[in-house]
Every structure is written in structure tokens, then in C-alpha cells.
C-alpha positions, -999 to +999 in steps of 0.1 A: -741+268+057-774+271+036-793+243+033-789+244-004-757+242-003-739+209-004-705+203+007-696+172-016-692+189-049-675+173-076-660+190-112-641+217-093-664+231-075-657+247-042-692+251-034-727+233-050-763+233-050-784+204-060-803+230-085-780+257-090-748+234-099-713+254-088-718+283-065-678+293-065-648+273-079-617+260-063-581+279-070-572+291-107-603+279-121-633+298-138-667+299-131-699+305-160-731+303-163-741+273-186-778+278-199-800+246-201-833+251-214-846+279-192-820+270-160-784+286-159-761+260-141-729+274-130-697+249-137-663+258-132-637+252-160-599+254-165-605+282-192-633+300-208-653+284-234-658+300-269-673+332-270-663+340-234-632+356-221-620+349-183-612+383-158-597+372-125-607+390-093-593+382-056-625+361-048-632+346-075-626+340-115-651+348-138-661+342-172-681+367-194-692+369-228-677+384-257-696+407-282-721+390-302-698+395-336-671+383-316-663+341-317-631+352-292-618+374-274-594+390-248-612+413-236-651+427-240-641+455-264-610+431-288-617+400-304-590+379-314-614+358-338-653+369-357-683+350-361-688+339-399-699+371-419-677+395-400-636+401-406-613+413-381-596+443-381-573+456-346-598+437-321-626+446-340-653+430-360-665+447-392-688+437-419-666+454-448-630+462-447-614+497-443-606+519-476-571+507-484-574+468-476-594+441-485-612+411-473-590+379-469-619+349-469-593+326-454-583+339-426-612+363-424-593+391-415-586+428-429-554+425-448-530+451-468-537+450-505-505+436-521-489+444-557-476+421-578-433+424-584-416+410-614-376+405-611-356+429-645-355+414-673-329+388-684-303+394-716-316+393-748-316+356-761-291+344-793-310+353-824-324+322-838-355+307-861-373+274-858-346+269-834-316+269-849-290+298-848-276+295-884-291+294-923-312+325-919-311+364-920-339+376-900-349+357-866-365+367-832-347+367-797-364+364-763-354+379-728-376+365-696-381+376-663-398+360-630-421+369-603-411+375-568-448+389-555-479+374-563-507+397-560-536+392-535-573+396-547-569+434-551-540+438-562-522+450-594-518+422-619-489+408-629-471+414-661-463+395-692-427+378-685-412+369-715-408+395-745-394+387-783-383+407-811-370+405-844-333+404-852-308+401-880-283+387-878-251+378-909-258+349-926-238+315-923-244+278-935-255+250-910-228+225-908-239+193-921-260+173-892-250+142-911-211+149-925-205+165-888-217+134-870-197+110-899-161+135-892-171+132-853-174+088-860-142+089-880-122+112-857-131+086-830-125+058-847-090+069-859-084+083-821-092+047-813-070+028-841-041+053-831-039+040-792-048+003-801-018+008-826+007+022-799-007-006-775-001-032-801+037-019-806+045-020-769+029-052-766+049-067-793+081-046-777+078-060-744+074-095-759+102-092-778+127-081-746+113-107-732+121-134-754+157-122-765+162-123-723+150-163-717+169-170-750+203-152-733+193-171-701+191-206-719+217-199-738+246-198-708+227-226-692+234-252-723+273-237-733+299-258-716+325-234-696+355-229-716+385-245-701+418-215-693+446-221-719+475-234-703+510-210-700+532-218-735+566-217-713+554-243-688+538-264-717+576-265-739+598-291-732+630-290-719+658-288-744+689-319-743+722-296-743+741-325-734+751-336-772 
């Protein structure tokens, strides 16, 4: 063994130097090159920091650095994430976005340009004015639709989603707000007189059965049983044919 080299290394390492840090790593772990002023010290870690990717080789597991646009990545030539300024596009970094997409500033990424969609429209509305459907000729009526696609920042904007037009329509009176809420009161009232009326005459019905039956009930409790006439031919007395 070297003399630099020292045999009680701790953090992984499989072999140390007092200057150099981690000379290789233990199993499944990678090894990088830390820089520290104007010293690299090697340190072996359970996966690459940012702005590395890891390669694995039968000796040992490395970690090397990504492209200088590139915050992540899987491999030397595709990042998976940019450095601020750059948006990502199929592994690749790029300052401006290809003809036919645009720049998405949240997710910093290329993205597909999308159009707005608006759902058909909806029937035409009742024809009304100042919101009322009757005492008029000429009113407007309405039809409405929604939208299913929002644009994004490039996209085609969306349309207007409610329409009116004029309408004529035959002319009738408004029923009375007034006289139709005083028939509606009476109506209800006289619904209600009606079945308190019908309750009344059962009531007074049922009381009335009810009385004639305790008065039937007293009645053969007070009367005295009526004795059973006696037989005329054993009641006659006998006739004297002796004179």
C-alpha cells in the first residue's frame, strides 16, 4: 500500500488519502471530484450531485459533468432539466424555441402551441325585454356557449360566448303581479277552509256516534228487565160444574 494511502476511511470510501480525500468507493456508490479552492477532493456519494450524471463501469462508478447549459442530465449529450435562460427541447438546451412551439416560462420547456376550443352554441333563449317575456312586441334573445380549451401564450384567442339578437314576438298582457298573487292567497285560503270544513264535519260525526252509542249503553244499564207474561190457560180458574 502507498504510504498516502490510509486504510481507515470513513463516508464510503474504499480507499483514502489524508490530502486527496476518496481514492475509490465501496459497492454501488459514486465517486467525484469536489473542487475546494484550488484542491479537488474526491468523495463518494449514493448518486450524482446536480449538474453531474453517474456511468457505471466494472471497477468503479463515476460521476461526470453535464453540459454547461445543462442543470441535469442522463447522459453527456440529453438533459432532463436547463440552467435559467435556456428551455428544453428532446434532451436539448436551446436559447429560443423551434418554429412551431413556444417558450413555456414555468416549466421552461419547448411546448406545442395550443388553440383555444369553444363548445356549439346553445338554443336560442325565450324572447324577452327588461326581463320579462310578456307586454312587448320587439325583444332580444341570447344563446351561450363554453370553453373547453384555453389557449397558451401563442395561441389563437378565444371567442366571444354569448350572442343576442332582436326578436318579435305576438303581443300579450302581463298578468297582474298583484291580482295573481291575491287569486293564488284566496285559492289557498279557500283550499284551506274546504279541508278544515270536511275535518270539522267528521269531527262533529264521530262525536255524534259516539254519544248516541254511551246513551244506548246507559240506557239498558238503568231499564229494569221486563218480567215474561204468564200463559192465559194456566192463569184461568177452574170452572164449578158441580151445580
Amino acid at each position: 500500500v502507498h504510504p498516502n494511502v490510509s486504510q481507515g476511511c470513513q463516508g464510503g470510501c474504499a480507499t483514502c488519502s489524508d490530502y486527496n480525500g476518496c481514492l475509490s468507493c465501496k459497492p454501488r456508490l459514486f465517486f467525484v471530484l469536489e473542487r475546494i479552492g484550488m484542491k479537488q477532493i474526491g468523495v463518494c456519494l449514493s448518486s450524482c450531485p446536480s449538474g453531474y450524471y453517474g456511468t457505471r463501469y466494472p471497477d468503479i462508478n463515476k460521476c461526470a459533468k453535464c453540459k454547461a447549459d445543462c442543470d441535469t442530465c442522463f447522459t453527456r449529450n440529453f438533459c432532463t432539466k436547463c440552467k435559467s435562460g435556456f428551455y428544453l427541447y428532446s434532451g436539448k438546451c436551446l436559447e429560443k424555441c423551434p418554429d412551431g412551439l413556444e417558450a413555456n416560462n414555468h416549466t421552461m420547456e419547448c411546448t406545442s402551441i395550443v388553440h383555444c376550443e369553444a363548445s356549439e352554441w346553445s338554443p336560442w333563449s325565450p324572447c324577452t325585454k327588461k326581463g320579462k317575456t310578456c307586454g312587448f312586441k320587439r325583444g332580444n334573445e341570447v344563446r351561450v356557449r363554453e370553453i373547453v380549451q384555453h389557449p397558451s401564450a401563442r395561441g389563437n384567442p378565444c371567442p366571444a360566448t354569448s350572442e343576442s339578437r332582436k326578436c318579435i314576438v305576438q303581443r300579450k298582457r302581463c298578468q297582474k303581479e298583484g291580482k295573481g298573487k291575491k287569486n293564488r292567497e284566496e285559492k289557498r285560503k279557500k283550499s284551506n277552509k274546504d279541508e278544515s270544513k270536511e275535518t270539522r264535519q267528521e269531527s262533529k260525526g264521530r262525536a255524534a256516534r259516539r254519544q248516541n252509542r254511551e246513551q244506548r249503553e246507559n240506557n239498558n244499564k238503568t231499564q229494569p228487565k221486563k218480567r215474561k207474561a204468564p200463559n192465559k190457560e194456566q192463569t184461568l180458574a177452574p170452572v164449578d160444574t158441580a151445580h
